[in-house]
N, C-alpha and C positions, 0 to 999 in steps of 0.2 A: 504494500500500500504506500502509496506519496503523498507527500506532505505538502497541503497545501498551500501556494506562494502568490505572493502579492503581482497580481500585473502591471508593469512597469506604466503599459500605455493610457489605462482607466482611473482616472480619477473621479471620485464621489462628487455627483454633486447635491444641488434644489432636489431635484426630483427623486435623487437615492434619501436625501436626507428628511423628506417629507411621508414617501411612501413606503420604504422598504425599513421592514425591522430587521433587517440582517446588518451586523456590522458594530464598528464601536464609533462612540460622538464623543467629542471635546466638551468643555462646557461653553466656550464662546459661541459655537453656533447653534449647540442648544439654547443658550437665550437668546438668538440672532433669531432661530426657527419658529418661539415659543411668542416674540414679539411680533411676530410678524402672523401669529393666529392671531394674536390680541387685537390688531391692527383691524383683520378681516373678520372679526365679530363684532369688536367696536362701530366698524361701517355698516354692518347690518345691522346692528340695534337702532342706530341712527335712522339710517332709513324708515324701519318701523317706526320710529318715537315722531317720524315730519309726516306718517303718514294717517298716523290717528288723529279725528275728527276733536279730541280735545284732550287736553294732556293731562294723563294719569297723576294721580298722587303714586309713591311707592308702594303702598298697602294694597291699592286697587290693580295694581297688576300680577295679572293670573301667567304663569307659563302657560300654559296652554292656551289661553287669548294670544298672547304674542307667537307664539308657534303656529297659532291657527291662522293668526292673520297675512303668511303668506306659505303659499304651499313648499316652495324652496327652503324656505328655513329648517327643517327636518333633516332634507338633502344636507345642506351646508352644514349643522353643527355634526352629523353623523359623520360629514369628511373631515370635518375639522377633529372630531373625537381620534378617527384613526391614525392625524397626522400629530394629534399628542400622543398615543400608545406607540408610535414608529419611535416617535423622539425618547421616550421613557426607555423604552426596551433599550436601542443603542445606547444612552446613556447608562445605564445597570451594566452594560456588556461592558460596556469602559470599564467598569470600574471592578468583572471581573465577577458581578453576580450574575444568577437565573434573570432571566428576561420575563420570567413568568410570577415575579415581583410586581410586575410593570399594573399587575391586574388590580391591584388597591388604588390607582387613579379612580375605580369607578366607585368607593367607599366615601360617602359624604363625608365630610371634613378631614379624613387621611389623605385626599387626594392635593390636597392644595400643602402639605406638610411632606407627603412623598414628592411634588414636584418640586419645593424647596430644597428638601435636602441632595436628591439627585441633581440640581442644578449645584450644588456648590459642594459636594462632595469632590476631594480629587481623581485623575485617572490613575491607572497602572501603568508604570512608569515603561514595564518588559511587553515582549508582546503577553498575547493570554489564547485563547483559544476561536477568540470572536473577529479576532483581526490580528495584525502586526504594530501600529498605532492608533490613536485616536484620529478618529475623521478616518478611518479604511476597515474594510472588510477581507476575507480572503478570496481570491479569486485562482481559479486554476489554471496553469502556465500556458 
């Protein structure tokens, strides 16, 4: 059996580091990744909030009124949800644990405590089994 080696010519990018849970992440572009969901929920909340006929107090907004009030909003936080579980999992792999850690993001109030601490937890310095370095995956020769 061989040992899998880093391809010299592929490098990770947006699209590895959004969608694919394979691999290890640094923390710079886990929070580079994780602000840039923030970004793209923060613009759809917005939208919703100019789109209602009169502006909710905090109490009076139901998730489900705001979920209902555009069909794509489902669509979106459900991509959004996966492109936090990609980031979580690499992250964990960095750092050298199970990726299947990564499933307490969906535990109300652990999950804002696991995505702290994975963000500023450090990496492994050697390789490990999940890549070669942080920000790479293994890929075969």
């Amino acid at each position: 059996m061989t040992t899998p080696q880093m391809s010299a010519n592929i490098t990770p990018g947006p699209v590895w580091a959004l969608l694919s849970p394979i691999g290890r992440m640094g923390r710079e572009p886990y929070w580079l990744a994780f602000g840039f969901i923030w970004v793209i929920m923060g613009i759809a909340i917005r939208l919703w909030w100019i789109s209602v006929p009169e502006v909710p107090t905090p109490e009076a907004v139901a998730a489900a009124e705001f979920v209902g009030s555009n069909p794509l909003f489902p669509v979106l936080f459900f991509v959004l949800q996966w492109f936090e579980l990609a980031l979580v999992i690499k992250r964990l792999q960095d750092m050298g644990q199970s990726g299947f850690l990564a499933l307490l993001i969906f535990v109300p109030f652990v999950n804002l405590l696991m995505m702290i601490f994975v963000g500023v937890a450090p990496s492994q310095a050697e390789p490990n089994r999940h890549g070669p370095l942080p920000n790479s995956y293994w890929r075969k020769a």
